[in-house]
N, C-alpha and C positions, 0 to 999 in steps of 0.2 A: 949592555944593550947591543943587540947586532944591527948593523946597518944597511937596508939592501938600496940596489936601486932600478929606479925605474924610469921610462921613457912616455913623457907627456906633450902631447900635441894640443898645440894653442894657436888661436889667429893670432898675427902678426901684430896687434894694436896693444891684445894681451900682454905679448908678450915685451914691446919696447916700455909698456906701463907699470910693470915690472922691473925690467930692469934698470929702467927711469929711478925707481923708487928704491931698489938695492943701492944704486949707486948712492943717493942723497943721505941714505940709511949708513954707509958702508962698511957694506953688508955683501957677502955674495950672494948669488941669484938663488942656489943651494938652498943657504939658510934663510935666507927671506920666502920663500916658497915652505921649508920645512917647519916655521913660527906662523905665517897664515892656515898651513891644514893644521897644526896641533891646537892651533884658538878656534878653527871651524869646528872640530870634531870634538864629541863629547867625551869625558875624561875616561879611559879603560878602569876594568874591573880588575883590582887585586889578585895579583897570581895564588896568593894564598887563601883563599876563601875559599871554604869546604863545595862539593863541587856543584851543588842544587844550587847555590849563591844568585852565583852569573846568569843561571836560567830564569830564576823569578825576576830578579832587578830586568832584564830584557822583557822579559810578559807587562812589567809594570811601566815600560816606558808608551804602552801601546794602551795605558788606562787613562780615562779621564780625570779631571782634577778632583771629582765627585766622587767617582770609585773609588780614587786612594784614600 
């Protein structure tokens, strides 16, 4: 897995309530930031799945509970 990185602007309140919480964690600010977007965001689709896979599971995320 590659690693990139990126630069995130945050108010000030955010960000000592964070770091607040890295520290009690200890944890750095990095990986406590990198473990809340990976629980926020929905889990990726399998690199190996034939390649219409990914297209439908994305159409179906935009159906209702009824349609599926």
């Amino acid at each position: 897995m590659s690693i990139r990185t990126i630069t995130v602007t945050v108010p000030d309140n955010l960000y000592a309530q964070l770091k607040q919480q890295a520290q009690s964690a200890a944890q750095t600010l990095d990986d406590l930031v990198v473990q809340i977007l990976t629980r926020a965001l929905p889990p990726g689709v399998e690199p190996d799945l034939p390649p219409t896979i990914p297209t439908e599971l994305r159409a179906m995320e935009q159906l209702s509970d009824e349609a599926l």
